[in-house]
C-alpha positions in Angstrom: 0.0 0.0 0.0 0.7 3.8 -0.4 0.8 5.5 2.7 0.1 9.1 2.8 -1.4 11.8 5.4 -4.3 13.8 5.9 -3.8 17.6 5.8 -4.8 18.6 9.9 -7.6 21.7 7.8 -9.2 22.5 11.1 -6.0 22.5 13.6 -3.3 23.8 11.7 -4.0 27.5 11.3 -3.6 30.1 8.8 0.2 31.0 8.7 2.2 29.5 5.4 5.3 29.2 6.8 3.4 26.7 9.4 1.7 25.1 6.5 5.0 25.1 4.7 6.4 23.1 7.6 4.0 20.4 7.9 4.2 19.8 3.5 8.1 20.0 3.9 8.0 17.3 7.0 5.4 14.6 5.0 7.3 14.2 2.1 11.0 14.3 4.1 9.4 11.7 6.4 8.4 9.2 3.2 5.0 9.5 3.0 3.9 9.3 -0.4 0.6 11.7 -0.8 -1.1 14.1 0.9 -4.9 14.3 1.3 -6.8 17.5 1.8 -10.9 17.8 2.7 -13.4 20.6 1.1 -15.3 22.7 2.2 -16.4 25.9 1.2 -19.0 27.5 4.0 -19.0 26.1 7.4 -22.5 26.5 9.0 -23.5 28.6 12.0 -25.2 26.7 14.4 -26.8 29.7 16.6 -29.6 29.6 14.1 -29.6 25.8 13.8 -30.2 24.2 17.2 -30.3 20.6 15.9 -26.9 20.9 13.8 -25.0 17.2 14.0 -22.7 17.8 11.0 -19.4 17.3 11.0 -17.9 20.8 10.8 -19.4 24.3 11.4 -18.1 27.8 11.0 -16.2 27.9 13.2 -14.0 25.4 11.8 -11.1 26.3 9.0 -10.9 25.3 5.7 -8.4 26.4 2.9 -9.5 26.1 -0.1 -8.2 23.0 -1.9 -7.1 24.0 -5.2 -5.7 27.1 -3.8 -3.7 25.0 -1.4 -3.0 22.5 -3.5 -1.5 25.1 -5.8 0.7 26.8 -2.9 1.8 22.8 -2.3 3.1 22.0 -5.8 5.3 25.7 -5.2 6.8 23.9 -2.0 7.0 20.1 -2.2 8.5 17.9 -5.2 7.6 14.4 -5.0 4.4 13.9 -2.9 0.9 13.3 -4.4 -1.7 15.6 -3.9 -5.3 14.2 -3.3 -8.2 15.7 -2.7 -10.6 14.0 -0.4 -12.8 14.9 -1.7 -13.9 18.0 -3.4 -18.1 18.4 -3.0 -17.8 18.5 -7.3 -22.1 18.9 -7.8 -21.5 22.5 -5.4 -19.1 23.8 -7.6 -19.0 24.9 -11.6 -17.8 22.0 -13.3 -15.7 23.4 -16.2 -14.2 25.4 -13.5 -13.1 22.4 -11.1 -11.8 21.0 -14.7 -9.7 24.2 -15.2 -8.5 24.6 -11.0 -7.6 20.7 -11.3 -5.6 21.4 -14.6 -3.9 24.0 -13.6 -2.5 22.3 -10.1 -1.6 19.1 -12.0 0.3 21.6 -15.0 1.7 23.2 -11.9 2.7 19.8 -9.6 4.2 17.6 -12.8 1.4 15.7 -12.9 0.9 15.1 -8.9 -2.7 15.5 -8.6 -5.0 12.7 -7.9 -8.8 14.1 -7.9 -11.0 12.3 -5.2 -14.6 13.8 -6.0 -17.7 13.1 -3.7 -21.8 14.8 -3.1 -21.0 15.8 0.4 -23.7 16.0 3.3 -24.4 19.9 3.6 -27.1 21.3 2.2 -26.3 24.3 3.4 -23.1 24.7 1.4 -25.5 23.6 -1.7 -28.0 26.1 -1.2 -25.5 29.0 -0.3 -23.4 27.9 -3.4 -26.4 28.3 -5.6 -26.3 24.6 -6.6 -29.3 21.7 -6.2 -28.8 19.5 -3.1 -31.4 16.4 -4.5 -29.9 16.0 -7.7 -25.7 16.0 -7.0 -25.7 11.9 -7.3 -26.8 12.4 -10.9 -25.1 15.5 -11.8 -22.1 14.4 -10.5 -21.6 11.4 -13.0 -22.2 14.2 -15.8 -19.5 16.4 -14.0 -17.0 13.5 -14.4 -17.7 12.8 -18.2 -17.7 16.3 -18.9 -14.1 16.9 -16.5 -12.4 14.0 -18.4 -13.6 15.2 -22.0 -12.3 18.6 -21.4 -9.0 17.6 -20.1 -8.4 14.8 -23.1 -8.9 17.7 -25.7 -8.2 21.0 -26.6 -12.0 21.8 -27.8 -15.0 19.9 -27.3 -18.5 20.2 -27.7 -20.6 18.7 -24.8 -24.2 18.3 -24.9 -25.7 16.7 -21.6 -28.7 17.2 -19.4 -27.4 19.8 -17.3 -24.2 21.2 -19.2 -23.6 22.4 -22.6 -20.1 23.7 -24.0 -20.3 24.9 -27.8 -16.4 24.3 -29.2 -14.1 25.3 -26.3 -11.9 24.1 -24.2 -9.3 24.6 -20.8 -5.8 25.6 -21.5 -3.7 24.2 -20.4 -4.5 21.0 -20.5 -3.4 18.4 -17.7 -0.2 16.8 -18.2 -1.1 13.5 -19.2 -4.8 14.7 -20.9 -6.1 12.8 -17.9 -6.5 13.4 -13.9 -7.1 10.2 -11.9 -10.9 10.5 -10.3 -11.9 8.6 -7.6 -14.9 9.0 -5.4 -15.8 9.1 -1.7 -19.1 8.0 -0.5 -20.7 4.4 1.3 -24.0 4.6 -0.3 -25.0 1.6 -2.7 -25.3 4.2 -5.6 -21.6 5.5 -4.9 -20.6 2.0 -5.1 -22.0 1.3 -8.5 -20.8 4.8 -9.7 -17.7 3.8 -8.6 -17.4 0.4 -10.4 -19.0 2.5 -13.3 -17.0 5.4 -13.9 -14.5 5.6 -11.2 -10.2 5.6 -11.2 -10.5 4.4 -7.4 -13.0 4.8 -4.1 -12.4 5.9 -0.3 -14.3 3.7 2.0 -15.1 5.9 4.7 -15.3 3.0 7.8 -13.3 0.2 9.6 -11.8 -2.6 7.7 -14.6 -5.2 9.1 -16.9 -7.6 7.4 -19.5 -4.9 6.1 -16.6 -3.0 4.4 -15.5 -6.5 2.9 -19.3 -7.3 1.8 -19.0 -3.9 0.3 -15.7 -4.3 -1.5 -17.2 -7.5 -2.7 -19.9 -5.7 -4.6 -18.1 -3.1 -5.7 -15.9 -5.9 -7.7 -19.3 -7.7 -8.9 -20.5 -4.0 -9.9 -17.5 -3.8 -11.8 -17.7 -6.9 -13.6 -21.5 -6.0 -14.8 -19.9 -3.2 -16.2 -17.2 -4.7 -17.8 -13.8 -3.3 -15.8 -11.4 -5.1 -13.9 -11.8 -4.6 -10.4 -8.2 -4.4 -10.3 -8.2 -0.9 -12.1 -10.0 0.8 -9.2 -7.8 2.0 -6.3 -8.7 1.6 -3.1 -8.0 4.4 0.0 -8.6 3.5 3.3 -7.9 5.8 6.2 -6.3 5.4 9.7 -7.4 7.8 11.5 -5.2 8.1 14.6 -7.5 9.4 17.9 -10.0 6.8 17.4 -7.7 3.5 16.7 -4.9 2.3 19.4 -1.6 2.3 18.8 -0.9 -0.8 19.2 -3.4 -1.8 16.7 -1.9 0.1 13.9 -0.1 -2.3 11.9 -3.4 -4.8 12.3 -5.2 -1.8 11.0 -3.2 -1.3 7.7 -3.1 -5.4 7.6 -6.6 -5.9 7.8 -7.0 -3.6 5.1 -4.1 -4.6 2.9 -5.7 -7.7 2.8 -9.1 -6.0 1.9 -7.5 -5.3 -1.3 -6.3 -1.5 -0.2 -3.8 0.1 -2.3 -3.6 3.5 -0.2 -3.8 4.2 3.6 -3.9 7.7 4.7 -2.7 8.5 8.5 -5.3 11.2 10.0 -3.6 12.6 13.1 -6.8 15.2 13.6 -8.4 15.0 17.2 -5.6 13.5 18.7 -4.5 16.5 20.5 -2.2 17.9 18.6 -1.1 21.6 19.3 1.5 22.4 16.8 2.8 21.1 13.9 5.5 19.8 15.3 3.1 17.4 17.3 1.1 16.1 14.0 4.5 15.3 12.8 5.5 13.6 15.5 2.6 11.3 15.3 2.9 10.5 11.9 6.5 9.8 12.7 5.2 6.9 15.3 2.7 6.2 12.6 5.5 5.7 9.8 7.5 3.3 12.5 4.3 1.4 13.4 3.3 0.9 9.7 7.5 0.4 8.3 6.7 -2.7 6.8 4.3 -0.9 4.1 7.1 2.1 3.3 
């Protein structure tokens, strides 16, 4: 497996040289990508008493592609994932154009994990449909990969319509790795459908086997190899002991996982130099997959 790390968005502040730090210390410390979350509007919760998502307002988020960008500047090697950009709340020959330009600007480093998200809130303040991002979002893809491939196209589909033109540059290969985040049944089939790879977003137990299971029978209706779709799993440090890290990856090497990605969020962390201190123990405990 590839082993990369989570970028800490809500603990790690807003100064670049600190930012800087934590990029510079991944990629000396081995790991091979780094993995970034979206979000665009966090949502305040005095008006909405019965909140239970994840994140709110008052939690920071850089915005991917600009950070992204500001990584290719300061690393050389590592990958650079997102995971995942909400793709149905954002402009879709736009994302094509922001995820050109980091790849043209990385060589070639970026891998884009694309999901539907959770927040409606973000959808409605974006100006985007919350009911219908499943659907559009497997128009997004087709309409992503056709504009990177070429330098013109013309695109005709139920929600998006491009008369002869294109993104320039293109990406550096004419292609950008997509993979999608989700657990749903339909995410699964998109997946097998359309997808470069999937992020299972649980344990490596028997209902993430049963799922891997018929992802690969999805992928056979459809005619792929199972074995051309990636798998990312994610260890995510605060909620998994540490003596159980090496079972962890194990378990989910022998899921069929071809990436892990060490989250050291919530685990107390204070300062960068703590977050790479735990992936340090995290790159010892997991040395046999480096």
């Amino acid at each position: 497996m590839q082993i990369g790390a989570v970028f800490p968005q809500i603990e790690i502040g807003s100064d670049p040289e600190t930012i800087r730090a934590w990029a510079l210390g991944v990629e000396e410390l081995g790991f091979r990508h780094i993995l970034a979350y979206d979000h665009v509007l966090g949502a305040g919760i005095d008006t909405r008493p019965g909140w239970h998502g994840a994140y709110t307002s008052d939690n920071p988020f850089h915005e991917i592609f600009v950070l992204f960008g500001y990584f290719a500047a300061v690393t050389r090697a590592v990958e650079l994932v997102t995971g995942v950009v909400i793709l149905p709340q954002r402009q879709t020959a736009l994302v094509a154009k922001q995820a050109a330009a980091v790849d043209v600007l990385s060589g070639g480093r970026l891998r884009l994990g694309v999901g539907v998200g959770w927040n409606q809130v973000e959808y409605d303040g974006l100006n985007e449909n919350f009911h219908n991002r499943g659907a559009r979002s497997e128009e997004q893809i087709a309409l992503m990969r056709a504009l990177w491939a070429e330098p013109t196209i013309t695109f005709q589909g139920r929600w998006h319509h491009i008369d002869n033109a294109g993104i320039n540059p293109l990406p550096t290969r004419r292609a950008i790795p997509v993979w999608i985040g989700g657990s749903s049944e339909a995410t699964l089939k998109r997946v097998a459908r359309i997808g470069d790879g999937w992020f299972p977003q649980r344990q490596p137990d028997d209902e993430a086997r049963g799922m891997l299971e018929r992802l690969r029978g999805y992928a056979r209706e459809a005619g792929r190899s199972s074995d051309a779709i990636g798998i990312e799993a994610r260890l995510s440090v605060a909620q998994v002991p540490e003596e159980r890290w090496p079972a962890y990856a194990a378990a989910w090497r022998e899921l069929g996982a071809t990436h892990l990605t060490v989250n050291t969020m919530s685990a107390g962390c204070k300062s960068v130099a703590d977050h790479l201190a735990l992936l340090r123990r995290a790159k010892a405990a997991l040395s046999a997959e480096f």
